[in-house]
VOTOR-126540 format. One line per 2 residues: number of its first residue (from 1); for each residue x, y, z of C-alpha. Coordinates in nm, 3 decimals, m for minus. Each point is the difference from the previous one (the first is absolute). Layout:
// VOTOR-126540
NUM> X:Y:Z | ...
***
This chain:
// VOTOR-126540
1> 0.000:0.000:0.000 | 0.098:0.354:m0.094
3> m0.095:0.321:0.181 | 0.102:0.312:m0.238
5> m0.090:0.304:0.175 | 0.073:0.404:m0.009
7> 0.006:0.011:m0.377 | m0.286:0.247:m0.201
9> m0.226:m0.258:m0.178 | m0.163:0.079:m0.347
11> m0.241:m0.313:m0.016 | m0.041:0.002:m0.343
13> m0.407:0.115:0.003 | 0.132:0.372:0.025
15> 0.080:0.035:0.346 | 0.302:0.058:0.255
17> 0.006:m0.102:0.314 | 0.255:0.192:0.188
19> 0.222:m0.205:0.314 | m0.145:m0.326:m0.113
21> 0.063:m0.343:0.065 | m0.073:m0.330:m0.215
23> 0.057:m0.356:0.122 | 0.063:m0.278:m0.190
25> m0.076:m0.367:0.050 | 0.136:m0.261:m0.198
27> m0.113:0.117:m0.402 | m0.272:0.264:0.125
29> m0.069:0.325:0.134 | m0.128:m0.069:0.370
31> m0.094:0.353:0.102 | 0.007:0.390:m0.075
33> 0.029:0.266:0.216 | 0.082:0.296:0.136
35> 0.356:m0.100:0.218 | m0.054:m0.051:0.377
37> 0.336:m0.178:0.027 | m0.171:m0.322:0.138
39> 0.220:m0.270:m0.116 | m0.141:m0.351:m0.025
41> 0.201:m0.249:0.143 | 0.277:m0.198:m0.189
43> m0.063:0.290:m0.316 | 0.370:0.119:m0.152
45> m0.097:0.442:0.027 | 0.170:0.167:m0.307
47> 0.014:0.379:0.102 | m0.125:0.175:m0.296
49> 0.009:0.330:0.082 | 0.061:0.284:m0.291
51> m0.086:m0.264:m0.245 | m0.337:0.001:m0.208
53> m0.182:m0.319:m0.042 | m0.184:m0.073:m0.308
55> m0.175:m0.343:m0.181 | 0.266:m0.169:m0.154
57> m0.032:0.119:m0.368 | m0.145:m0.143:m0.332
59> 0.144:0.051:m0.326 | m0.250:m0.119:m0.254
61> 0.163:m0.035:m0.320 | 0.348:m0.109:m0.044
63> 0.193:m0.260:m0.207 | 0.318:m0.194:0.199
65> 0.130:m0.102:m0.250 | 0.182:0.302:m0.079
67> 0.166:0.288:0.222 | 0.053:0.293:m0.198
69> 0.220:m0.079:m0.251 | m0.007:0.194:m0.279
71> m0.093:m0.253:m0.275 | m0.130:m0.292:0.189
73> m0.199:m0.206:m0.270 | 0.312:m0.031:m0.194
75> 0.218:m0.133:0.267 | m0.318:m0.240:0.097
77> 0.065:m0.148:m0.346 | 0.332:m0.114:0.129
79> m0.048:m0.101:0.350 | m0.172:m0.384:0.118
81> m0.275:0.017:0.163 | 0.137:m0.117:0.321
83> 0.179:0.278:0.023 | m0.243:0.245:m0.038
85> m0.180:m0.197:0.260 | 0.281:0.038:0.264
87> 0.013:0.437:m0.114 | m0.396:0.007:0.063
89> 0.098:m0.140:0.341 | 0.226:0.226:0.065
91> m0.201:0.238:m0.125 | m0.284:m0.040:0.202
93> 0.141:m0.021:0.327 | 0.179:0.369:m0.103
95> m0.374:0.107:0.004 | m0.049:m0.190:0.324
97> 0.280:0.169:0.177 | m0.132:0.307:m0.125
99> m0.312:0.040:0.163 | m0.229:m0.200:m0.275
101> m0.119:m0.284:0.188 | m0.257:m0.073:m0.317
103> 0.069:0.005:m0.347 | m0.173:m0.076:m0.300
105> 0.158:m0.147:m0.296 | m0.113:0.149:m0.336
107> 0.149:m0.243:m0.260 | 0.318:m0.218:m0.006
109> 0.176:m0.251:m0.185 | m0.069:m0.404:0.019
111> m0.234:0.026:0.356 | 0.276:0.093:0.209
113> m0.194:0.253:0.193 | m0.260:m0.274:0.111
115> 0.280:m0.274:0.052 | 0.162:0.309:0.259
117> m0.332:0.055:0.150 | m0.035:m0.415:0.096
119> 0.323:0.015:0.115 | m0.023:0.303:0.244
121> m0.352:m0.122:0.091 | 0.176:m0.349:0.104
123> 0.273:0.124:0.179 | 0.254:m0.085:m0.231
125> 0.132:0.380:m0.010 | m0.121:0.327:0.161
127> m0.162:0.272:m0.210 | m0.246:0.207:m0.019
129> m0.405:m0.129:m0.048 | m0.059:m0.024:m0.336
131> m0.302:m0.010:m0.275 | 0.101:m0.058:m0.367
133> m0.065:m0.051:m0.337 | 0.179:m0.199:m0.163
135> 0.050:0.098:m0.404 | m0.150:0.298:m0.111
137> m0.219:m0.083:m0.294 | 0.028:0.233:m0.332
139> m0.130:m0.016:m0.371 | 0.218:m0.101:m0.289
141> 0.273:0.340:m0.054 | m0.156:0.135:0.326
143> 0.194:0.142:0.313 | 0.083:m0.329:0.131
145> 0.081:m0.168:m0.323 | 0.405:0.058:m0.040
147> 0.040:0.084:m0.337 | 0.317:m0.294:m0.101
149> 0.086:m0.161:m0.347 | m0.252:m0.258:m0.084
151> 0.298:m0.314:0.087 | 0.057:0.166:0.382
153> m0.223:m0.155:0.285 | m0.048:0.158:0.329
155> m0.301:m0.183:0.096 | m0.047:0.040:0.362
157> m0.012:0.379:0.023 | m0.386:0.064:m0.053
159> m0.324:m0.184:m0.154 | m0.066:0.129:m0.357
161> m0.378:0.002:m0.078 | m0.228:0.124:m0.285
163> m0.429:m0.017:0.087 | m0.172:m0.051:0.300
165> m0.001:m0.424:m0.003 | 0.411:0.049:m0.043
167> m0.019:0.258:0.269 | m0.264:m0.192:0.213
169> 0.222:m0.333:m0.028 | 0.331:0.226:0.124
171> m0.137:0.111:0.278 | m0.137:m0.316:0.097
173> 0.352:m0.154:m0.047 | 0.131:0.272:0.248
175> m0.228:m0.064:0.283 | 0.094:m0.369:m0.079
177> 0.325:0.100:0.105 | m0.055:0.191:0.273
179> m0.042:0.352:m0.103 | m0.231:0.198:0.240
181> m0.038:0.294:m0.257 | m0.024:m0.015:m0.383
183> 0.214:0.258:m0.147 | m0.092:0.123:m0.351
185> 0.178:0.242:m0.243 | m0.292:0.255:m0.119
187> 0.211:0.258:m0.197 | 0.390:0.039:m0.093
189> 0.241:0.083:0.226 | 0.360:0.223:0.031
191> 0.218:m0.321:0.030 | m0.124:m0.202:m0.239
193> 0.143:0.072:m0.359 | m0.212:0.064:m0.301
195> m0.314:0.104:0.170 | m0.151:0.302:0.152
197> m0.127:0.113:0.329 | m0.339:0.119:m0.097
199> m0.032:m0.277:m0.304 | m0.346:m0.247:0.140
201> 0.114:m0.329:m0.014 | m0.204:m0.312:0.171
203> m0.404:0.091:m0.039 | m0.239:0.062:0.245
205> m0.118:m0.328:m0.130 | 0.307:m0.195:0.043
207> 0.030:0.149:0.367 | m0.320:m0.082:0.088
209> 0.025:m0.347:m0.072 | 0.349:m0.051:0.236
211> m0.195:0.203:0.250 | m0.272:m0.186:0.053
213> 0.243:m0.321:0.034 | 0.175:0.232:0.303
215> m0.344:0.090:0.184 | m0.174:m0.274:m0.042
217> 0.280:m0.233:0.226 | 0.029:0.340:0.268
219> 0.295:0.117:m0.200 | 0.109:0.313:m0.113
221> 0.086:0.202:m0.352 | 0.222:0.265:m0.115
223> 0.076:0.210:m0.279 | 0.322:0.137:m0.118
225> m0.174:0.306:m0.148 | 0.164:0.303:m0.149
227> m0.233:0.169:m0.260 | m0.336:0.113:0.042
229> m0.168:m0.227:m0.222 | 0.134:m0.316:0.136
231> m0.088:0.136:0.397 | m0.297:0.008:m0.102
233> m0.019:m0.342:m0.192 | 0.151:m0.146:0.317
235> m0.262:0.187:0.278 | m0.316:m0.109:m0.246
237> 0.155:m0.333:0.055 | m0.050:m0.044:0.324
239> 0.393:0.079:0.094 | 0.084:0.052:0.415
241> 0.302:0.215:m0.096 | 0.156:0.201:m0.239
243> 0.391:0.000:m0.013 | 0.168:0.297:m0.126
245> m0.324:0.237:m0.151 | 0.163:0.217:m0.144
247> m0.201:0.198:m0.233 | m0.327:0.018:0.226
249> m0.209:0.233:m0.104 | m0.338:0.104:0.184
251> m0.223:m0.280:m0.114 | 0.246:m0.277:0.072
253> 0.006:0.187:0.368 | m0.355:m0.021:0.078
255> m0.040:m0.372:m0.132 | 0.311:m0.096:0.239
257> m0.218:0.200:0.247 | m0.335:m0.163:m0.061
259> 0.113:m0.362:0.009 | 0.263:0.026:0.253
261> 0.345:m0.121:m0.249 | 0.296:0.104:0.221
263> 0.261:0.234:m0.181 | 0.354:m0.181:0.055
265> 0.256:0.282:m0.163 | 0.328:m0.098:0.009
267> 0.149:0.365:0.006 | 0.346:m0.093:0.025
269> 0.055:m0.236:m0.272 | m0.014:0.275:m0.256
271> 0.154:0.241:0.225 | 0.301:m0.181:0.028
273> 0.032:m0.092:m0.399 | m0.003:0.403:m0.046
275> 0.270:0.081:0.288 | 0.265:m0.236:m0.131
277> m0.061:m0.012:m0.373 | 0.157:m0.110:m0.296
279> 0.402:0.008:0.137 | m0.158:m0.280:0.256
281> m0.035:m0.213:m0.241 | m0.405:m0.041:0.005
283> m0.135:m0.027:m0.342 | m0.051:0.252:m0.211
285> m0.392:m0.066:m0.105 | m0.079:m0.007:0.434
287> 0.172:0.332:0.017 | m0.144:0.137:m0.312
289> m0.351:m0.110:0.175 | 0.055:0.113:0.323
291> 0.103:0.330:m0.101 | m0.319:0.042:m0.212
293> m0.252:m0.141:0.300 | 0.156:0.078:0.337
295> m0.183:0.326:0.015 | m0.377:m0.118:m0.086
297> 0.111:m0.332:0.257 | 0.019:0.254:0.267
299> m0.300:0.214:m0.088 | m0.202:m0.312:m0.019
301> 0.098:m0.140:0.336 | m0.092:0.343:0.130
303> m0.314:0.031:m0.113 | m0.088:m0.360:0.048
305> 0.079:0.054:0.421 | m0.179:0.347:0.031
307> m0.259:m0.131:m0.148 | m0.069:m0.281:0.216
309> 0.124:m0.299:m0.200 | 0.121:m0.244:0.253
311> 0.384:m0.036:0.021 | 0.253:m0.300:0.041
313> 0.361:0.054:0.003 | 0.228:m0.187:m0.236
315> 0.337:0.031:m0.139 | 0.084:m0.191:m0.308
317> 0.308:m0.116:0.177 | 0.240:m0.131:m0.267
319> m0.063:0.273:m0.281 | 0.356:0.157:m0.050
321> 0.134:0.133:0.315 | m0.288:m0.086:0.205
323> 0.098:m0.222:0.281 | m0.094:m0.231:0.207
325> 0.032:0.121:0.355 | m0.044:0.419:m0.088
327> m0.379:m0.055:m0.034 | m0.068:0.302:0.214
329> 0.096:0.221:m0.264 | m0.349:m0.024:m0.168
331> m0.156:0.114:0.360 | 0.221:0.366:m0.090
333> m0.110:0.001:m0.382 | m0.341:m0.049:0.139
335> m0.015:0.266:0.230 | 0.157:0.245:m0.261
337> m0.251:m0.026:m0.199 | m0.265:0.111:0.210
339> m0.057:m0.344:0.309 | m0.052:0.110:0.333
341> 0.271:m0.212:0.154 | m0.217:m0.160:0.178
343> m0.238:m0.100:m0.327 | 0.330:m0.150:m0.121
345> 0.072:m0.197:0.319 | m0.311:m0.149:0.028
347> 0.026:m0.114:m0.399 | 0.308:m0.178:0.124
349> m0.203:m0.167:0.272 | m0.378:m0.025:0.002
351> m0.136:0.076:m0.347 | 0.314:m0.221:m0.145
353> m0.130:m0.252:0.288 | m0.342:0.035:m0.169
355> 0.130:m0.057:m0.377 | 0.158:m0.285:0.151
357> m0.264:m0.171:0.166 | 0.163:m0.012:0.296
359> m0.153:0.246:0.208 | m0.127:m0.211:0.272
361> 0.386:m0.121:0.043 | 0.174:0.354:m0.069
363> 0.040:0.293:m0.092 | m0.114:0.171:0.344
365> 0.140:m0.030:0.353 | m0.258:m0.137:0.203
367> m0.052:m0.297:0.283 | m0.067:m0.350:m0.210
369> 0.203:0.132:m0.308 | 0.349:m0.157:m0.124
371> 0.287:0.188:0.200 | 0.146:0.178:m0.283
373> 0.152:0.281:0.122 | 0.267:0.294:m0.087
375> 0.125:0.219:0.138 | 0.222:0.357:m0.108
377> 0.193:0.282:0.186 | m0.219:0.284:m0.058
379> m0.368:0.136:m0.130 | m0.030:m0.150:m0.345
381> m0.371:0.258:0.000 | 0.291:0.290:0.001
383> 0.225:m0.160:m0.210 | m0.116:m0.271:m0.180
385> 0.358:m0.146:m0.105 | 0.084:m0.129:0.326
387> m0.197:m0.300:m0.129 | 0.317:m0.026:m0.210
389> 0.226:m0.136:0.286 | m0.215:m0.226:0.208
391> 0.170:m0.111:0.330 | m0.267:m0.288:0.119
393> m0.133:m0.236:m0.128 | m0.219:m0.288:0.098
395> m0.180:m0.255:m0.177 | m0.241:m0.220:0.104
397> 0.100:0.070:0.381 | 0.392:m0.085:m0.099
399> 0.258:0.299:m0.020 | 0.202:m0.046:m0.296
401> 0.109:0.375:0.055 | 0.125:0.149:0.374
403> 0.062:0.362:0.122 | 0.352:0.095:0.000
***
């Protein structure tokens, strides 16, 4: 048993709880309170006083199979699986370590991300909770469809499908495997070469079909979705989340509004493809994109949040000089462009919770929750970039980060 005491507590539901104490009992969260310094017997008291306590954080869209370098899917043509498997690892206990006790994985190659998620669910290595999806599924020549000479194979990367029984069989074959959300590729993309962000690409029709497959077993969808006309193929479609949006323009707003399709933005991933450029080595079509979308990508995540669109935070880890472990830095790029700070910590803790499904396990620091816990030196509602250096963490009622 834990006792954590004198610390400010921000719960996660919008609050802060000033002189606080939490206490831990095996995996949960036994009680919450204001601190009387009553000390159950046989509890271990960490003194956590000048600290801030917050939900351990979700970052809801990430790939670990990658970690920022600057032209990833070529190397991946290079490297065995395995090994990729042992960098995702890696990977995702960088996120752990970092304050992002949840993660969700948006796409990677050959099922490693739900062969990592048995394994840390087993015991056989620590990491952080995990939901996944397996292979992103694309049309033929769409964003998830690596353009290679007709005699090169790289099967394993993502599920190519053209009409709704080819996309209704793929996303069957993902739950199959495992995958608790079916990631689809509704428009182009800035990575992929040969395509355009705001170019439709899989129909409403198509997306529907993989959809219903998702809801119908309690599972969830989600949309890589850049232009306007494939948002809104992919919210008609019944889609829980749209990754990326980034033209939105009014109409897209309110029908995110009306049916309650979380806005996942990934702020960073371009952000970071502008700041180091061309002499980084990153492609020269994801530059050329970026520099032509990062304004309206910032506009439309404004405009989305002020008006009420609800709001989980993800990074795109693995984009070019987005890593794994410096997942924070969306929580700043948020709140620059117009989050209250606390709006943006609560989209790294509740709403992602509710995206996730896992509300009623996280997300929130309350008794009969999961102990996931964190902890920084300083008021991340002043300065939101504390989050960047996290100096506790807990998982699951196990400390896999001390004070000091």
């Amino acid at each position: 048993m834990y006792v954590l005491n004198h610390m400010n507590l921000i719960d996660g539901n919008g609050n802060v709880l000033e002189d606080a104490v939490v206490i831990v009992e095996g995996t949960k969260i036994r009680d919450v309170r204001k601190n009387n310094d009553h000390v159950p017997e046989g509890a271990e008291v960490i003194d956590m006083k000048g600290y801030t306590m917050l939900p351990g954080m979700i970052d809801a869209h990430m790939h670990l199979g990658g970690n920022g370098e600057p032209n990833r899917e070529l190397e991946m043509l290079k490297e065995l699986l395995p090994m990729t498997t042992l960098k995702a690892y890696v990977n995702a206990r960088s996120d752990l370590m970092a304050g992002f006790t949840t993660i969700r994985s948006m796409g990677d190659r050959g099922f490693l991300d739900i062969s990592l998620k048995k394994a840390i669910e087993s015991g056989l290595v620590e990491g952080p909770r995990m939901k996944v999806s397996g292979q992103a599924i694309s049309m033929t020549g769409g964003h998830g469809d690596r353009w290679l000479a007709p005699e090169v194979s790289a099967n394993g990367y993502g599920v190519i499908a053209d009409g709704p029984d080819e996309m209704r069989k793929a996303a069957r074959y993902q739950l199959k495997m495992g995958a608790d959300v079916v990631k689809m590729m509704a428009t182009g993309g800035v990575m992929s070469e040969g395509d355009e962000p705001g170019s439709p690409q899989l129909t409403e029709e198509e997306m529907r079909a993989a959809v219903e497959e998702a809801h119908k077993v309690g599972k969830k969808a989600a949309a890589h979705a850049q232009g306007t006309e494939g948002i809104k193929n992919a919210i008609r479609a019944g889609i829980d989340s749209i990754e990326h949006g980034i033209f939105l323009d009014d109409e897209a707003i309110e029908m995110m509004k009306e049916k309650g399709v979380f806005l996942v933005a990934t702020l960073v991933a371009p952000y970071n493809i502008k700041k180091y450029g061309r002499e980084a080595g990153i492609p020269e079509h994801a530059v050329r994109k970026t520099e032509e979308i990062i304004s309206y990508h910032a506009d439309s995540f404004s405009r989305a949040y002020k008006a009420g669109v609800k709001i989980a935070m993800g990074t795109d880890a693995a984009t070019p000089f987005n890593k794994h472990g410096e997942n924070a830095q969306e929580l700043v790029l948020m709140v620059e462009n117009g989050a209250k700070p606390m709006d943006a910590i609560m989209a790294a803790t509740k709403w992602g919770s509710q995206l996730l499904g896992v509300e009623k396990i996280v997300g929130t620091v309350e008794a009969g929750k999961e102990a996931d816990l964190i902890a920084v030196n300083g008021d991340p509602l002043k300065d939101v970039s504390v989050l960047k250096d996290v100096k506790f963490v807990m998982k699951a009622g196990k400390i896999y980060k001390r004070l000091g």
